[in-house]
Backbone bond lengths (Angstrom), bond angles and torsions (degrees), N, CA, C in turn:
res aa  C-N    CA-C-N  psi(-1)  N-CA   C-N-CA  omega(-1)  CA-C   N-CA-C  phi
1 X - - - 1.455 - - 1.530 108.47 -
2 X 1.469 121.85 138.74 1.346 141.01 -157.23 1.787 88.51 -63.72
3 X 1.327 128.78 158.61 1.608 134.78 160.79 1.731 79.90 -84.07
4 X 1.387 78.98 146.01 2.190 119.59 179.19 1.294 88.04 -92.99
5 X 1.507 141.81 -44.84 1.188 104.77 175.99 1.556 132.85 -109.15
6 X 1.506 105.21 16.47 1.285 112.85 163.03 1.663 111.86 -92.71
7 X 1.312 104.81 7.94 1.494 100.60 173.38 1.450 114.85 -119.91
8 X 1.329 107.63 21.45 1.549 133.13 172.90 1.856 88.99 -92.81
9 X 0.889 142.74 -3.19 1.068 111.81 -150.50 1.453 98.44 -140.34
10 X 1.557 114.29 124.25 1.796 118.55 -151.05 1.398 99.64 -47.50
11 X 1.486 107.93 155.55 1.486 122.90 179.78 1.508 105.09 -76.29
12 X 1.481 132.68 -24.96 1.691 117.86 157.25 1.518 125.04 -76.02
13 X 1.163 105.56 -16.00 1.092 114.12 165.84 1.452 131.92 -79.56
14 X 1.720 118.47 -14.15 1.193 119.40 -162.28 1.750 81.18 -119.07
15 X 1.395 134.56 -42.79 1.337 116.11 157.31 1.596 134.21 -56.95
16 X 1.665 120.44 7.39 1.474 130.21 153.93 1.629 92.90 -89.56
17 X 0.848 121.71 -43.85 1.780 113.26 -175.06 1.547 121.11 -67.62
18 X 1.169 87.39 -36.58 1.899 92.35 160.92 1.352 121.94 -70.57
19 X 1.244 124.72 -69.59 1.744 126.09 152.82 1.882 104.94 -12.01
20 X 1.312 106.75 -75.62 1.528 89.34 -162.43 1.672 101.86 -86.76
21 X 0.987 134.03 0.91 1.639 124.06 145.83 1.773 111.55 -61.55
22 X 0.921 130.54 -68.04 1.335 113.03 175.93 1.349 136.18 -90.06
23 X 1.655 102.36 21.06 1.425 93.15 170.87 1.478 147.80 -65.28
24 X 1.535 96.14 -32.65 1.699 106.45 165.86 1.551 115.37 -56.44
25 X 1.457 114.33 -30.74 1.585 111.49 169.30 1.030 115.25 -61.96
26 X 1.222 117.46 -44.65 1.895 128.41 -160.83 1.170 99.55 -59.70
27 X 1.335 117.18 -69.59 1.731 147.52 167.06 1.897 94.18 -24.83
28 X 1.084 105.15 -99.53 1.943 94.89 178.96 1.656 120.71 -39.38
29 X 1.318 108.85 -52.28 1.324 80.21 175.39 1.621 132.12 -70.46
30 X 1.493 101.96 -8.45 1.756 98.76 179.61 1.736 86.63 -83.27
31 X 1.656 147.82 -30.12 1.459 118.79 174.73 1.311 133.21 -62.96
32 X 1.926 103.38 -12.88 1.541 90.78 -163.61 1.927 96.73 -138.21
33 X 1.602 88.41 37.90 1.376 117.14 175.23 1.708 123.56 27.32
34 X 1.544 99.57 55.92 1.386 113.20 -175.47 1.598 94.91 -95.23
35 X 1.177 132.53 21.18 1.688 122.75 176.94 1.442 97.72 -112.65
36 X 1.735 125.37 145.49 0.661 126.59 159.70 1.908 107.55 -82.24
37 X 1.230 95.79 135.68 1.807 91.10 -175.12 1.648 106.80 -74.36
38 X 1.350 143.50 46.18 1.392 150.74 155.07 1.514 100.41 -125.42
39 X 1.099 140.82 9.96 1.542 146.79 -173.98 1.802 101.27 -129.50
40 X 1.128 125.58 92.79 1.207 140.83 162.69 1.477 119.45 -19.34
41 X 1.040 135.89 -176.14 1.729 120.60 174.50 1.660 90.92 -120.03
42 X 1.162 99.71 163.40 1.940 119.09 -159.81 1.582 98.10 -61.21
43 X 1.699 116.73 -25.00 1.671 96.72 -165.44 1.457 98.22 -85.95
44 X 1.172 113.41 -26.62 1.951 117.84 176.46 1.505 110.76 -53.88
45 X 1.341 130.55 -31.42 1.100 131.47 -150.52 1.901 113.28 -69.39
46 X 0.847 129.38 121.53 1.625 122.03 174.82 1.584 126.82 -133.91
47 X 1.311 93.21 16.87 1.188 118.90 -174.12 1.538 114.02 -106.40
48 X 1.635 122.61 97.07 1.105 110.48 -178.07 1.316 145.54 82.70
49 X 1.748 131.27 166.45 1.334 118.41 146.85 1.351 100.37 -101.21
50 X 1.525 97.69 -179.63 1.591 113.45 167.45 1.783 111.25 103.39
51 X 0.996 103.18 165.09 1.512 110.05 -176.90 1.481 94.45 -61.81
52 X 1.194 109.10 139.30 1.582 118.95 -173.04 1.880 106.34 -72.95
53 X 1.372 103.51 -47.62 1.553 142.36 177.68 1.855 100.53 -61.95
54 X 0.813 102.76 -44.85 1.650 115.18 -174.54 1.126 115.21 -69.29
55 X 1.450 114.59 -54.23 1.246 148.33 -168.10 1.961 100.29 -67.17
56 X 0.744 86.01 -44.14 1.662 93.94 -169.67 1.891 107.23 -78.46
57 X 0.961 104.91 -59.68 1.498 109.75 170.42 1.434 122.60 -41.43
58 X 1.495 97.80 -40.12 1.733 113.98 173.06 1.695 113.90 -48.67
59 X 1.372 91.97 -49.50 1.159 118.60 -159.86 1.594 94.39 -66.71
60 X 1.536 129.39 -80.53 1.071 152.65 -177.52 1.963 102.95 -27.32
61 X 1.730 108.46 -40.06 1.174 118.39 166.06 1.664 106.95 -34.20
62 X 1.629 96.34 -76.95 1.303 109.89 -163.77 1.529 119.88 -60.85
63 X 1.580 112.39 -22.54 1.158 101.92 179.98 2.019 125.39 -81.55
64 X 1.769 97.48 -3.51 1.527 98.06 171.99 1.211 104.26 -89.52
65 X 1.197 124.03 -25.16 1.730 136.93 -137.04 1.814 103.17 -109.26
66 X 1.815 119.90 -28.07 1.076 122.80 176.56 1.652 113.56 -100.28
67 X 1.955 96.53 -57.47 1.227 109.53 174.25 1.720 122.47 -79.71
68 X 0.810 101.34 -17.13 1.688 94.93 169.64 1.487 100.02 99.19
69 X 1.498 124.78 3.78 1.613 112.02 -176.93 1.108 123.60 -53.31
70 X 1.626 124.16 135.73 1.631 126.26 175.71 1.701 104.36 -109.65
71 X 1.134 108.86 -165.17 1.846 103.48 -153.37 1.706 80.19 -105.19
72 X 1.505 133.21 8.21 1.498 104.55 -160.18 1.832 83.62 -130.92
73 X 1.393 128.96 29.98 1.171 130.80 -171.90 1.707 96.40 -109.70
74 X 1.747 91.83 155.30 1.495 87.06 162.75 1.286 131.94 -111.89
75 X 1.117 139.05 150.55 1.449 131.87 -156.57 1.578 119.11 -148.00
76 X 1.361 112.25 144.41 1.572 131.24 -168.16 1.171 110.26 -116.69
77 X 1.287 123.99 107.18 1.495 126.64 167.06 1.804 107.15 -91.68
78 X 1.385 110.54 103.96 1.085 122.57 169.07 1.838 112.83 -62.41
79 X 1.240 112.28 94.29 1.279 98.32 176.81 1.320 125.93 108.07
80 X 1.931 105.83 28.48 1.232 106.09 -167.11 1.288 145.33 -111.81
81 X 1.509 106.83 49.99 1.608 156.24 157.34 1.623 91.19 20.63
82 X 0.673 160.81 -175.82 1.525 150.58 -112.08 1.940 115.52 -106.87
83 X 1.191 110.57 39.84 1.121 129.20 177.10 1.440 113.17 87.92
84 X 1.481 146.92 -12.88 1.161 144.39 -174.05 1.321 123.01 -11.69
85 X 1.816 117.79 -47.01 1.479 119.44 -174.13 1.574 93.80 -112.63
86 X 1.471 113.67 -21.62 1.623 78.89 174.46 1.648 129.80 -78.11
87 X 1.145 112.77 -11.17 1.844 123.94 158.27 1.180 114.68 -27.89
88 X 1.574 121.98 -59.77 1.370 122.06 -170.13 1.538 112.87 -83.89
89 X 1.501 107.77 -23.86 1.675 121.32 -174.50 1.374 111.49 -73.63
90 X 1.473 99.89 -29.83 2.034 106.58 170.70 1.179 98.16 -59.22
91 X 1.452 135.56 -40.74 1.305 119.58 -154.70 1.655 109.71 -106.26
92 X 1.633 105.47 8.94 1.560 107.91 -172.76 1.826 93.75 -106.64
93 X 1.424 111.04 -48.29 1.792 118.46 -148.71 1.442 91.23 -87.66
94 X 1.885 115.10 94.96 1.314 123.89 158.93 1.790 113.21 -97.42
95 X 1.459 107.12 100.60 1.782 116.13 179.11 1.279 89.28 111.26
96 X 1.279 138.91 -14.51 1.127 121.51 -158.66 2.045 106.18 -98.88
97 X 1.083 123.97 -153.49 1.607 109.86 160.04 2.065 97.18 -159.58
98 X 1.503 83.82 -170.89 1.703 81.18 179.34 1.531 100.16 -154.23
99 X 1.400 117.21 161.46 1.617 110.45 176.81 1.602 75.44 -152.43
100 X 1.907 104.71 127.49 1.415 111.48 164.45 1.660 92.27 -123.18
101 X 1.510 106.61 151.93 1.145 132.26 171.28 1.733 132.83 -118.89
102 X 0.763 113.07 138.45 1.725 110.60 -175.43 1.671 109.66 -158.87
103 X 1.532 100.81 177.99 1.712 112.26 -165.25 1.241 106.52 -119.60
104 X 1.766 126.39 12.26 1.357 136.74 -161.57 1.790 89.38 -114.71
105 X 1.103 131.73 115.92 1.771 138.55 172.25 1.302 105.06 -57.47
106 X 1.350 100.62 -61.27 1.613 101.16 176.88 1.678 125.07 -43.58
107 X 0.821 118.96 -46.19 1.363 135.94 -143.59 1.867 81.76 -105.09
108 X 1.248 150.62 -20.47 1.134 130.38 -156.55 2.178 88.35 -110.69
109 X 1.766 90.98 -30.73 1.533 92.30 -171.89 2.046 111.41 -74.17
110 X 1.347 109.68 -24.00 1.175 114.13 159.53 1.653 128.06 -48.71
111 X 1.633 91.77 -67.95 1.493 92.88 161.97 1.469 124.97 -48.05
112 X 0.928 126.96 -17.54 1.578 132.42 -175.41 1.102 107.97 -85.56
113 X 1.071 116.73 -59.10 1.804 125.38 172.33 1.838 107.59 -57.37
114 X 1.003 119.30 -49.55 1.132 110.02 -170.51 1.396 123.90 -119.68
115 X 0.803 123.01 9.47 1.446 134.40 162.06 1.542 126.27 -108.42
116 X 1.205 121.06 -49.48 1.221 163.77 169.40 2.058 93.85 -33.65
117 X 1.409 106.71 -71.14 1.237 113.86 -151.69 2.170 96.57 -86.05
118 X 1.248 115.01 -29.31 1.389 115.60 147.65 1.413 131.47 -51.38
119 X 1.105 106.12 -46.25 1.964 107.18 171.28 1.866 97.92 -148.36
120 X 1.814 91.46 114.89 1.491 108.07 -177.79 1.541 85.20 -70.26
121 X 1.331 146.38 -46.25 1.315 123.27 178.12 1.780 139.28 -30.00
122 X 1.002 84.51 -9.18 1.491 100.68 -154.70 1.966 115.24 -117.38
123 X 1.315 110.60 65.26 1.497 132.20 -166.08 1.330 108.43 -69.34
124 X 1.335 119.14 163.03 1.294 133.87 -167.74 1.124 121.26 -144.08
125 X 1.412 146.66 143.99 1.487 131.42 -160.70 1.353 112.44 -164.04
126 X 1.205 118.78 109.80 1.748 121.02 -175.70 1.726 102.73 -81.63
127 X 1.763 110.93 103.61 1.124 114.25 153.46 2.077 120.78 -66.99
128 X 1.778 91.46 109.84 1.747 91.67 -179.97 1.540 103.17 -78.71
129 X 1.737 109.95 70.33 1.629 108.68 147.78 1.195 136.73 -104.21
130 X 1.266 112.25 135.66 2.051 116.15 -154.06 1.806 85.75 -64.93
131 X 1.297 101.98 145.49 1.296 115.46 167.16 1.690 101.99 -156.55
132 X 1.385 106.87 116.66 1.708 102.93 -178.78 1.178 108.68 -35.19
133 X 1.281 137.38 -66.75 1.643 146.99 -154.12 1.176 77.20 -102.00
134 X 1.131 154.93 -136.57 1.383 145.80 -85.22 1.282 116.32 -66.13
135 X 1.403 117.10 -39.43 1.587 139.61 -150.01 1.345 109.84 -163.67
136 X 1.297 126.36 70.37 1.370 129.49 -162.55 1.966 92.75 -80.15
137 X 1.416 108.26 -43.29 1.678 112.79 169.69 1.274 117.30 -34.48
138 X 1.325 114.30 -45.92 1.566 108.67 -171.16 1.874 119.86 -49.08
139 X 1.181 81.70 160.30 1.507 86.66 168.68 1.871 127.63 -159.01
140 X 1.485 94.40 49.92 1.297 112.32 176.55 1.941 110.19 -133.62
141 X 1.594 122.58 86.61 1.219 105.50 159.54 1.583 139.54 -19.97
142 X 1.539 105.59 98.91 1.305 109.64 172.67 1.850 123.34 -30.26
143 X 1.101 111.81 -26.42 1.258 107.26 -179.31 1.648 112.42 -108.91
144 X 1.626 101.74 26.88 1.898 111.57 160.24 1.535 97.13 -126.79
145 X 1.378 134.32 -16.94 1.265 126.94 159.37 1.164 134.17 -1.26
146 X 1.591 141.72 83.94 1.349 129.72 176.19 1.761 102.85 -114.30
147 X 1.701 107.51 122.93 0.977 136.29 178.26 1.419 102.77 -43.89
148 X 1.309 100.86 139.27 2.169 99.78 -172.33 1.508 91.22 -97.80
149 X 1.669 119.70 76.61 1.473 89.31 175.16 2.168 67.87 -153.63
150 X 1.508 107.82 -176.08 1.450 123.95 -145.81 2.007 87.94 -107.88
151 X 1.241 98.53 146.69 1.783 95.79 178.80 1.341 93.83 -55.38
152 X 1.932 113.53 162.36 1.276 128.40 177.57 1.419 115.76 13.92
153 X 1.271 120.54 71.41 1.889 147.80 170.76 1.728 83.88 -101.49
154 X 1.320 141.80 -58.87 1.525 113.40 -173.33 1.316 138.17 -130.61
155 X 1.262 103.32 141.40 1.725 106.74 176.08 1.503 118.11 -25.26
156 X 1.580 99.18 -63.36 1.614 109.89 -170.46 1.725 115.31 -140.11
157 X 1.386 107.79 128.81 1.204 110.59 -179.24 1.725 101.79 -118.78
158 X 1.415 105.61 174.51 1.540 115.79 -173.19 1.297 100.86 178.90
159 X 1.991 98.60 143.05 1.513 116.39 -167.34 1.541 79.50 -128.45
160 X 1.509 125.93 130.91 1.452 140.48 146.44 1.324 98.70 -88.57
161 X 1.246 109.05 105.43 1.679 113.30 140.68 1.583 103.85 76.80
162 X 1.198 128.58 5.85 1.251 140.02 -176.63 1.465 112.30 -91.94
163 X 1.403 122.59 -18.04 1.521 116.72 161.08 1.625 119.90 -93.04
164 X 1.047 88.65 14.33 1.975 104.01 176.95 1.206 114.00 -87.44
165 X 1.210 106.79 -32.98 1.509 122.80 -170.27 2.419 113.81 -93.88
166 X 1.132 76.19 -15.88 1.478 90.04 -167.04 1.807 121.71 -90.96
167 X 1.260 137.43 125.77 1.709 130.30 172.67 1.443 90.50 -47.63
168 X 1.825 104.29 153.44 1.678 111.42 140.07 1.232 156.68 -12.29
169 X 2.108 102.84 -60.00 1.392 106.53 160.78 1.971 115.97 -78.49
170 X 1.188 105.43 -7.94 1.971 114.00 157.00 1.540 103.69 -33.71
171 X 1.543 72.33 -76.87 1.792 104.21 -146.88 1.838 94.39 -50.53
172 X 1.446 103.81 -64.44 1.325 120.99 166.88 1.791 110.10 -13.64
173 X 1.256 117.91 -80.51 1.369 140.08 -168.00 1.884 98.02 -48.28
174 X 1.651 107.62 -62.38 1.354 108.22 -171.16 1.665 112.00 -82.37
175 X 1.104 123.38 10.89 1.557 110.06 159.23 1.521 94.84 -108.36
176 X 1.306 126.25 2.54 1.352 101.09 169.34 1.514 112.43 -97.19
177 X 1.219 123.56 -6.29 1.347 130.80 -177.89 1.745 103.84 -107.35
178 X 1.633 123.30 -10.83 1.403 111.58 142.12 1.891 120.12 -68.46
179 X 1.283 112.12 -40.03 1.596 93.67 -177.80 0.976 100.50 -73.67
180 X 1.715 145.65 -31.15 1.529 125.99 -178.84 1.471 121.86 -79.34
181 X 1.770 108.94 18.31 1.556 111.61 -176.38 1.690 89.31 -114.11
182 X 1.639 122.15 -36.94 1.785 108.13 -169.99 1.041 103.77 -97.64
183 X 0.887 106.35 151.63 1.852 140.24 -171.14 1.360 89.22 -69.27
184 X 1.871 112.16 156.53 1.160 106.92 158.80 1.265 149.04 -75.87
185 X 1.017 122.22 137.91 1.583 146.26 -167.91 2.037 102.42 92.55
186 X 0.884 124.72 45.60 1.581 141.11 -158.90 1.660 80.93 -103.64
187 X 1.459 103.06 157.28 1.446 121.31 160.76 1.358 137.71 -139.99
188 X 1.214 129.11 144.30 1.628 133.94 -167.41 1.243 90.54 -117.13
189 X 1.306 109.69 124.88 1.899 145.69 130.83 1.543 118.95 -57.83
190 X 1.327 114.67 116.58 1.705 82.15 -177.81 1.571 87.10 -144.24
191 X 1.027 149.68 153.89 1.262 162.85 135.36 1.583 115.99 -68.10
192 X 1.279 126.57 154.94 1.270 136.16 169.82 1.912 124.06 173.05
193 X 1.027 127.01 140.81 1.684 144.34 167.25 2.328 84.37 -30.90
């Protein structure tokens, strides 16, 4: 369970406090090259608990093993805050491609830089939706949101933990703009509280 009073404390403000809490780690492990370069460094991270690396593989499990994903499908990670599942998906989706989207700058400009230029398959896309903490810039209500991508463009889409965070008419709006993005017989993964 989150600390009550570390969650008193603004979300730019508590991502400068993370940065210089783990920077001496970040810093050694980029000298003595213990980072895998698809795994972000610890102060970037805003995604979650759990092994970032761990976490993702888990995931990647479930998505051959529940959803049926093959390496030549295409796929939408609704919500995919600084690459977490696409790490393991670079190394699963051969023919296949991926486009993740999110409302966090940071986390979409990372992926760009470093993911991005390793597998051109693998796109990135800053949804501008206002979110106090995440994206106070935005200026498109999450619940008028239309996904910048073409009807049925993918096999398989998936939201981690992204309908947890969201009102009704949200949630509402973005599973209706996942069935009007997968093709038919397509499938959604979704996590949620």
């Amino acid at each position: 369970m989150p600390n009550p009073l570390i969650q008193r404390i603004p979300k730019p403000v508590r991502s400068v406090l993370r940065r210089i809490y783990y920077f001496p780690q970040d810093v050694l492990d980029a000298l003595l090259g213990r980072r895998d370069p698809l795994t972000p460094p610890r102060g970037l991270m805003f995604v979650g608990d759990g092994d970032f690396r761990k976490t993702g593989e888990e995931f990647l499990k479930h998505f051959i093993e529940l959803a049926r994903l093959r390496p030549d499908e295409r796929v939408l990670d609704v919500g995919c805050g600084i690459g977490r599942m696409a790490a393991p998906l670079a190394r699963y989706l051969e023919g296949g491609s991926y486009e993740g989207f999110d409302i966090v700058p940071e986390g979409i400009e990372w992926c760009r830089k470093h993911i991005t230029p390793r597998h051109p398959h693998f796109r990135f896309h800053l949804a501008e939706i206002f979110n106090k903490a995440y994206n106070p810039g935005g200026t498109i209500p999450a619940a008028e949101y239309r996904f910048p991508y073409a009807d049925a463009s993918f096999d398989f889409a998936f939201a981690t933990s992204v309908f947890t965070h969201m009102l009704p008419l949200e949630t509402e709006r973005y599973l209706a703009e996942i069935s009007r993005v997968l093709k038919p017989r397509g499938r959604l993964l979704a996590t949620f509280f």
